[in-house]
C-alpha positions in Angstrom: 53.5 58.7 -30.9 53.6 58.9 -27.0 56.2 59.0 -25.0 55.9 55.0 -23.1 55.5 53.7 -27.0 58.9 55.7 -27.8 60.6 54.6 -25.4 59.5 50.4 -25.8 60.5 51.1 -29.3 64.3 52.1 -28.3 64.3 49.7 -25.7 63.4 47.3 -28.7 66.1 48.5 -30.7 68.8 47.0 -27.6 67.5 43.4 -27.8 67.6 41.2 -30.7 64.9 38.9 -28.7 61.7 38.5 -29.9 58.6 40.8 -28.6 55.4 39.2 -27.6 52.2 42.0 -26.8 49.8 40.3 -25.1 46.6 42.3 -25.1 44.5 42.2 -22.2 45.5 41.1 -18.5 42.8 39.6 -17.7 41.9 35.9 -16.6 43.9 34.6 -19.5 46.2 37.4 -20.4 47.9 38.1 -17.2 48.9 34.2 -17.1 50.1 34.3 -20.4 52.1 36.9 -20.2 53.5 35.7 -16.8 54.5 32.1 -18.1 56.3 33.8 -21.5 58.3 36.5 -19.2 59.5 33.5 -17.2 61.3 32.7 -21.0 64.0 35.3 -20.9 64.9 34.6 -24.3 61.0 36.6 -25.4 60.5 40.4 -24.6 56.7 40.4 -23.1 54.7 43.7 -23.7 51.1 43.3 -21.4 48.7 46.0 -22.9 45.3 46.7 -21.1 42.6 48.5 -21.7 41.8 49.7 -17.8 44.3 51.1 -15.0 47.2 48.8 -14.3 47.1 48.5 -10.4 49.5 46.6 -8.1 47.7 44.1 -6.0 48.9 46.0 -2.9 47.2 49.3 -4.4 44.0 47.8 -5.1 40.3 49.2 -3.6 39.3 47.4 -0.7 36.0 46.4 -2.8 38.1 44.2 -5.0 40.5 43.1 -2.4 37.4 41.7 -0.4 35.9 38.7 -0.3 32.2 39.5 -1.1 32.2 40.2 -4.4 29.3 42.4 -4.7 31.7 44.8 -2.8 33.8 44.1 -6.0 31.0 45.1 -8.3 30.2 48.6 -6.6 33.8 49.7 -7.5 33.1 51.6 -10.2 36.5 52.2 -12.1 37.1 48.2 -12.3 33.6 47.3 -13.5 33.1 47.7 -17.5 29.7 48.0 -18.3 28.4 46.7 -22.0 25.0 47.1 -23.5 23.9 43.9 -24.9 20.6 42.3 -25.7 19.7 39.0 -24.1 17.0 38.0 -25.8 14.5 39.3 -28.4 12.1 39.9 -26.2 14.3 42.5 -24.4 16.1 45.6 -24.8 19.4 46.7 -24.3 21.0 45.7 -20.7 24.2 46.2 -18.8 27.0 43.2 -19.1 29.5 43.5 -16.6 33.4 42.8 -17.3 36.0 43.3 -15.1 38.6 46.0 -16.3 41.9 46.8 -15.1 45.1 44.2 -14.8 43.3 41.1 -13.5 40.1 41.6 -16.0 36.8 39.9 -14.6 38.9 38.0 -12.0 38.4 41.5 -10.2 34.9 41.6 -9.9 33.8 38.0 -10.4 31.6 35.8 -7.9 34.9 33.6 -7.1 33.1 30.5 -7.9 36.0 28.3 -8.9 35.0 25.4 -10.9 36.8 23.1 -13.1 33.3 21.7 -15.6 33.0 18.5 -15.8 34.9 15.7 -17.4 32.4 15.0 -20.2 33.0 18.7 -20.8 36.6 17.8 -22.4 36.0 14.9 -23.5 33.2 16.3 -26.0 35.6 18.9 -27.2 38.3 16.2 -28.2 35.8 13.7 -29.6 32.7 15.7 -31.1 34.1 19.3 -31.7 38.1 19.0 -33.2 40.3 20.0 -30.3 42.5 17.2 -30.0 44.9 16.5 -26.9 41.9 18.8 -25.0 40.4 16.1 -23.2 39.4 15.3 -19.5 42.8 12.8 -19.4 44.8 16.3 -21.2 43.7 19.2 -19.0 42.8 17.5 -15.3 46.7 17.5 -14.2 46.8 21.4 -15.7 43.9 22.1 -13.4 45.2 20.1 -10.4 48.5 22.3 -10.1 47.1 26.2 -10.7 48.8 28.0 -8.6 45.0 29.9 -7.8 44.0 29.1 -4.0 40.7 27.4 -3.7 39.1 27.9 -0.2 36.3 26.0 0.7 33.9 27.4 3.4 32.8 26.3 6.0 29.3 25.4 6.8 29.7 27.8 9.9 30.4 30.5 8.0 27.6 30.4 6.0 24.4 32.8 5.6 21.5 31.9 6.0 20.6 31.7 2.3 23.7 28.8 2.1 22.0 26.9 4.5 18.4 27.0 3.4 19.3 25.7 0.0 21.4 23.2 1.7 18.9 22.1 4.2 15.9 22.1 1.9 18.4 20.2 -1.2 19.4 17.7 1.5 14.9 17.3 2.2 14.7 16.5 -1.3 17.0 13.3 -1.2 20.5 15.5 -2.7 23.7 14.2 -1.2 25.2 16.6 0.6 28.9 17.2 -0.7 31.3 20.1 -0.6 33.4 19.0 -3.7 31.3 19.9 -6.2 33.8 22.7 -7.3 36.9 20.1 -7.7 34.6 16.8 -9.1 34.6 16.3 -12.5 32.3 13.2 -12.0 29.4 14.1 -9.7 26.3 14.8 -11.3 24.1 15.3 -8.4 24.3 16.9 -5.3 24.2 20.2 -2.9 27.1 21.8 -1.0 29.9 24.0 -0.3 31.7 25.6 -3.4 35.1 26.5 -3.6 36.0 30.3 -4.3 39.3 32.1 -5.5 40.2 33.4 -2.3 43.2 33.0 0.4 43.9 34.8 3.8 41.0 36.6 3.6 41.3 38.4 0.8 40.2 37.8 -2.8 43.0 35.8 -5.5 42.7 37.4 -8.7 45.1 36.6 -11.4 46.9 40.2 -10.8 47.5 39.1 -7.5 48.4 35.2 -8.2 50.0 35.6 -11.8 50.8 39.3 -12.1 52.6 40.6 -8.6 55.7 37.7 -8.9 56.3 38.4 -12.6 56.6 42.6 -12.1 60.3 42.4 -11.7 61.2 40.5 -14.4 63.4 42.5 -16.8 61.5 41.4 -19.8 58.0 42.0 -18.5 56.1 45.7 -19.4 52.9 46.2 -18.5 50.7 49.3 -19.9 47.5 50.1 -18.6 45.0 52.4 -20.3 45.9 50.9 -23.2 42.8 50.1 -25.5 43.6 47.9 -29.1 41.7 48.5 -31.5 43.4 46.0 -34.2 46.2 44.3 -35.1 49.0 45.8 -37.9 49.4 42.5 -40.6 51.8 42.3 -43.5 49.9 40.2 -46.6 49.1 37.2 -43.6 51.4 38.2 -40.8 50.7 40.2 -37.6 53.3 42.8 -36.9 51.9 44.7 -34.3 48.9 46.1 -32.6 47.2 49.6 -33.6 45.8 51.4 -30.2 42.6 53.2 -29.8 45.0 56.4 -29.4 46.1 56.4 -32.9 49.5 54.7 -31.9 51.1 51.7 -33.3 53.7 49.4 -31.6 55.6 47.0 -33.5 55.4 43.0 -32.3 57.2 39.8 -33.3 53.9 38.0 -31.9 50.3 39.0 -30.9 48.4 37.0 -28.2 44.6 38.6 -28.3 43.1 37.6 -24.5 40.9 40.8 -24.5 37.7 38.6 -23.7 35.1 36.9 -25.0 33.3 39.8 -26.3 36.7 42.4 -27.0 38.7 40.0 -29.1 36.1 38.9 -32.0 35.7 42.8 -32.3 39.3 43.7 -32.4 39.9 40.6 -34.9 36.5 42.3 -36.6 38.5 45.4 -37.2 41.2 43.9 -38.2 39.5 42.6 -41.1 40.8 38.5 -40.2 39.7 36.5 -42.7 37.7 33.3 -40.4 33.9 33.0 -40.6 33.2 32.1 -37.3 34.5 35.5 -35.5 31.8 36.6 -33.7 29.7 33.5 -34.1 28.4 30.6 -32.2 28.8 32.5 -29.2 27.3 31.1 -26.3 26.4 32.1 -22.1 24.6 30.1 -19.4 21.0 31.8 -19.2 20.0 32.3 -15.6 17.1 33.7 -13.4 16.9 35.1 -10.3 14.0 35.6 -7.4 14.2 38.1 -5.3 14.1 36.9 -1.0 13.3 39.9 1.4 15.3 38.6 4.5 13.7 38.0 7.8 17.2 39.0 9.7 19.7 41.1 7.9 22.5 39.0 6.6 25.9 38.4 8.3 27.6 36.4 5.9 31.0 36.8 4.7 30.5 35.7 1.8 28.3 36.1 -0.6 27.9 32.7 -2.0 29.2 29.7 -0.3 27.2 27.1 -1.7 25.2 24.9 -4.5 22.9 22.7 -5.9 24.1 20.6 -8.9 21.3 18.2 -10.6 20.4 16.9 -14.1 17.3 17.9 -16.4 15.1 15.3 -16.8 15.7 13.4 -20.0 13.3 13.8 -22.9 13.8 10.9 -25.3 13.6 13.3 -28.0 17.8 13.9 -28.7 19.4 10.7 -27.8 23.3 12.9 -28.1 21.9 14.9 -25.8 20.8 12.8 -22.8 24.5 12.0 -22.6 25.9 15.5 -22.4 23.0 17.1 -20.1 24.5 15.6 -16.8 25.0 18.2 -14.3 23.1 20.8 -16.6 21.3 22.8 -13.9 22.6 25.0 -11.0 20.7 26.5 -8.2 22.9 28.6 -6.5 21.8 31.2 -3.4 22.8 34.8 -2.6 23.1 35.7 1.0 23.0 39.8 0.2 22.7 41.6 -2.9 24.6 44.4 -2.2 27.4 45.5 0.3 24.6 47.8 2.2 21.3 46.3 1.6 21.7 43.0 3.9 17.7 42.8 3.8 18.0 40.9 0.6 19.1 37.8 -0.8 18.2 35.8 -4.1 18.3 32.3 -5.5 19.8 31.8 -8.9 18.5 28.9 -11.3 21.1 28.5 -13.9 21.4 26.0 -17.3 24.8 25.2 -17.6 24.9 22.7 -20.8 23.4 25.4 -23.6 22.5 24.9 -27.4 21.4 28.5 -28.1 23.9 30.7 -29.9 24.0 34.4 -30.4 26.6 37.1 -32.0 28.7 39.7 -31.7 29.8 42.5 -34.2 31.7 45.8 -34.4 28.5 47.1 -33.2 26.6 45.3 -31.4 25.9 41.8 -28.7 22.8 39.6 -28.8 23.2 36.6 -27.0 20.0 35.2 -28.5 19.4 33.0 -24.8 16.9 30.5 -24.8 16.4 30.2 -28.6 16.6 26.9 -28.5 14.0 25.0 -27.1 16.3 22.5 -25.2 17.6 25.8 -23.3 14.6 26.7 -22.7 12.8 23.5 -21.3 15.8 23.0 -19.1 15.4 27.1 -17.9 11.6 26.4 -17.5 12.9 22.9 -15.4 15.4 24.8 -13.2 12.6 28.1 -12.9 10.0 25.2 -11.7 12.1 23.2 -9.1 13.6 26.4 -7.5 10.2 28.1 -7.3 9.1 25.1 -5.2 12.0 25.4 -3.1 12.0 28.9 -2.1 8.1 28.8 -1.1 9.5 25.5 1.2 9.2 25.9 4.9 13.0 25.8 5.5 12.6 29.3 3.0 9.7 30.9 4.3 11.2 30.8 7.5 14.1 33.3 6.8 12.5 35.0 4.1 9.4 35.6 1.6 10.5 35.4 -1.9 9.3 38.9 -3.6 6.4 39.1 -6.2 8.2 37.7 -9.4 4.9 37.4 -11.9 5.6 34.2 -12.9 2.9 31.9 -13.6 3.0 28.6 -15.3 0.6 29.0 -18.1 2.8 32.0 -19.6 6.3 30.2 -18.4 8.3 30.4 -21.8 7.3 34.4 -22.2 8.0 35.4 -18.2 11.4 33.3 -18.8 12.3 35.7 -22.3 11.1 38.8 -20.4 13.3 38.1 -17.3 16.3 35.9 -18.2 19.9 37.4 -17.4 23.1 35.1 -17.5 26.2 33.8 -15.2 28.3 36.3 -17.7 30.1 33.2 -19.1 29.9 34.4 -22.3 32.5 32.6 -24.8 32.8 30.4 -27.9 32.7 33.7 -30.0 36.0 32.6 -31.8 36.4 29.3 -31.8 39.4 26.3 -31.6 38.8 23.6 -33.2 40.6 21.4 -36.2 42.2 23.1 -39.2 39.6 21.8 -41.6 36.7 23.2 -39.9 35.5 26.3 -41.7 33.8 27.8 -38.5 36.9 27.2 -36.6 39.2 30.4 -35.6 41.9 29.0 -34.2 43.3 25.7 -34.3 44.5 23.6 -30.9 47.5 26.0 -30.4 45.3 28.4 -29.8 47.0 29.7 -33.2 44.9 32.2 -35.5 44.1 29.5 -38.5 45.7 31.2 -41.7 47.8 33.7 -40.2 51.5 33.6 -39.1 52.9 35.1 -35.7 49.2 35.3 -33.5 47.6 33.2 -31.1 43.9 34.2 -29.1 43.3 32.9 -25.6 40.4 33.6 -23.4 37.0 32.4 -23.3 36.7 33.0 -26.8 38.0 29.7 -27.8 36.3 27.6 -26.2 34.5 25.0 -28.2 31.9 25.1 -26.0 31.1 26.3 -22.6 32.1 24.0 -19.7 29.2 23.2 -17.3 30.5 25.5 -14.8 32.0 29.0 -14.0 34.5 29.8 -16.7 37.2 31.3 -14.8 39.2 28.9 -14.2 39.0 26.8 -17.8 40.6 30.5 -19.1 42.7 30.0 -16.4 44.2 26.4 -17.6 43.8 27.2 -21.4 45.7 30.1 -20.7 48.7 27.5 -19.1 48.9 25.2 -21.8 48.8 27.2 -24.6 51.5 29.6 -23.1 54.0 26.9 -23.2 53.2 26.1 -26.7 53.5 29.7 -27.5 57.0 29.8 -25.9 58.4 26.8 -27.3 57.4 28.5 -31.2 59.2 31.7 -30.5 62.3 29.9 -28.7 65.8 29.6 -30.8 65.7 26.0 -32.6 
């Protein structure tokens, strides 16, 4: 046993409150953990698997606004072999790691989906009280800044999609982050930042809560399962060999980390590890005419719809707002001589899985993914060989040609690493379901999961912030089952 576990068990031994670990700080952990500490009747105990760092401590990379800076710091970035598709090998994912998780390293997109999103999950997929009508007030009042740039702080990859979008007949709007409603149009995104500096849930959620008396946080501290009594959780077992004792377990070590550790843990729910889903995206390559001076790195997108087939009548109502083209003014914090364009499906049907061993994300397997990725490939083809492109850049050979579309596309797909749905919520009757709308582990007493994991199914946007507001409600409910009657 090591000497920090030692001494949270005598501290234990003081209190007659209840403990709650929480394992993983990330975009869900760290605000779970934050809202129970503000309960001073619950002992909270915040284990995570990288460095625990004080917001005023952190690299300058992951303080900064261009997250690409974010992803060269090499001690915060996690990297995971996984294989996208069949046609691939194995190829890095990239998590965040460290208190804050991927909120660290992420682009800062900050989107809330769309309302259909939550609508679906209440009336197709179980999750009651998890509609638009439930969650839009919970993401109106998160206390994460949203900053919304300014068209003169663009580069000049912003303002080429934007100028050759508006061409096209796309209204230009710079809501799109914030409206749950609009389908259609090109514009300014909102990103996670304030005063300059990037807003990560260790600086937002973490930093006010560090004081608190019955707040510990633990970094470098990896779980590899959870302890359980016949159908109770009583603790957590680390990767170190040592055990700490827990009145409550709430598993928000990721989308890819928590089926795995409920894996081990031998949790007796089919649908650990499957269904799990990520929006499939492409990228070309622009060699820059002028070296980039934007401050950030993305400040702006296209939001449209795939054009309806006939062929799945449920699906022509759920496809709105399914394709993203999004631009990259620089690709890394040195090479300002290249940008990209992203084409991205954000309403996906293909599912993949994840064991012990191994991730395939199985992208594209569905043939509505991949007409909508061959859609989205198409239109932003056409746009970056536009005048308003050519005359900034000159896209970079990519091989694609239109009689071989569906193979280039399984060859060269990546994702928006929005990976989730690996362990679902859903209604207590459903057999796939993992946890129910508590976020409560179905059959098990005294543990919860929440991160993107439970998700019913992806939101047609960045992720972040749905964690974010999952993470808000079902703290509350977690608080009110361990309070005193």
């Amino acid at each position: 046993m090591n000497i920090s576990v030692a001494l949270l068990r005598r501290n234990r031994l003081k209190t007659k409150r209840p403990r709650v670990v929480v394992v993983g700080a990330g975009s869900a952990g760290a605000v779970i953990a934050a809202r129970l500490s503000q309960n001073q009747d619950i002992d909270v105990l915040l284990l995570e698997s990288g460095p625990d760092v004080p917001s005023a401590r952190e690299a300058m990379g992951i303080q900064s606004t261009d997250f690409v800076e974010a992803l060269e710091v090499a001690e915060r970035n996690l990297r995971i072999p996984v294989r996208r598709t069949a046609s691939q090998g194995l190829s890095d994912y990239v998590r965040g790691t460290g208190t804050g998780g991927s909120s660290l390293v992420n682009a800062m997109v900050g989107m809330w989906g769309m309302a259909s999103d939550y609508d679906r999950w209440e009336r197709d997929l179980g999750c009651e009280g998890w509609s638009w009508r439930d969650v839009a007030p919970v993401f109106a009042n998160l206390p994460i800044p949203l900053f919304t740039t300014q068209q003169h702080e663009w580069g000049n990859v912003d303002r080429a999609l934007v100028d050759a979008a508006t061409e096209l007949g796309f209204e230009r709007r710079d809501d799109l982050s914030t409206a749950p409603l609009a389908l259609r149009g090109v514009g300014a995104v909102s990103l996670t930042c304030v005063g300059g500096r990037r807003a990560s849930v260790n600086d937002i959620y973490l930093e006010p809560a560090r004081s608190r008396a019955n707040l510990e946080i633990l970094g470098n501290s990896a779980v590899d399962r959870l302890n359980i009594k016949g159908n109770v959780v009583v603790g957590v077992h680390l990767v170190n060999g040592s055990d700490i004792d827990a009145d409550a377990v709430v598993v928000c070590a990721g989308a890819i980390a928590t089926p795995q550790i409920l894996l081990r843990t031998k949790i007796q729910r089919s649908g650990i590890g499957r269904g799990v889903k990520d929006h499939p995206a492409v990228a070309f390559t622009l060699a820059l005419k002028e070296p980039s001076e934007a401050r950030y790195a993305i400040s702006a997108l296209l939001r449209t719809t795939s054009t309806p087939t006939g062929k799945h009548d449920e699906d022509n109502q759920t496809e709105n707002g399914n394709i993203h083209l999004l631009p990259l003014n620089h690709t890394t914090a040195h090479d300002r001589l290249h940008g990209a364009m992203f084409a991205a499906v954000m309403r996906v049907y293909s599912t993949g899985s994840i064991t012990e061993a191994k991730i395939d994300l199985n992208l594209l397997s569905d043939e509505r993914d991949m007409r909508a990725m061959a859609e989205a490939t198409s239109m932003l083809a056409t746009m970056i060989e536009s005048r308003i492109f050519t005359d900034i850049a000159q896209p970079v050979a990519s091989e694609l040609t239109a009689d071989d579309m569906q193979g280039w596309l399984l060859n060269n797909v990546g994702s928006y690493s929005h990976v989730g749905c690996s362990s679902k919520m859903g209604a207590v009757s459903n057999e796939d379901a993992v946890v129910d709308t508590n976020g409560k582990v179905i059959g098990y007493s005294q543990v919860w999961v929440c991160d993107a994991s439970i998700f019913p199914d992806l939101p047609t946007g960045n992720t972040h912030l749905p964690v974010v507001m999952m993470a808000e409600r079902i703290s509350q409910r977690i608080s009110v089952s361990l309070s005193p009657n």
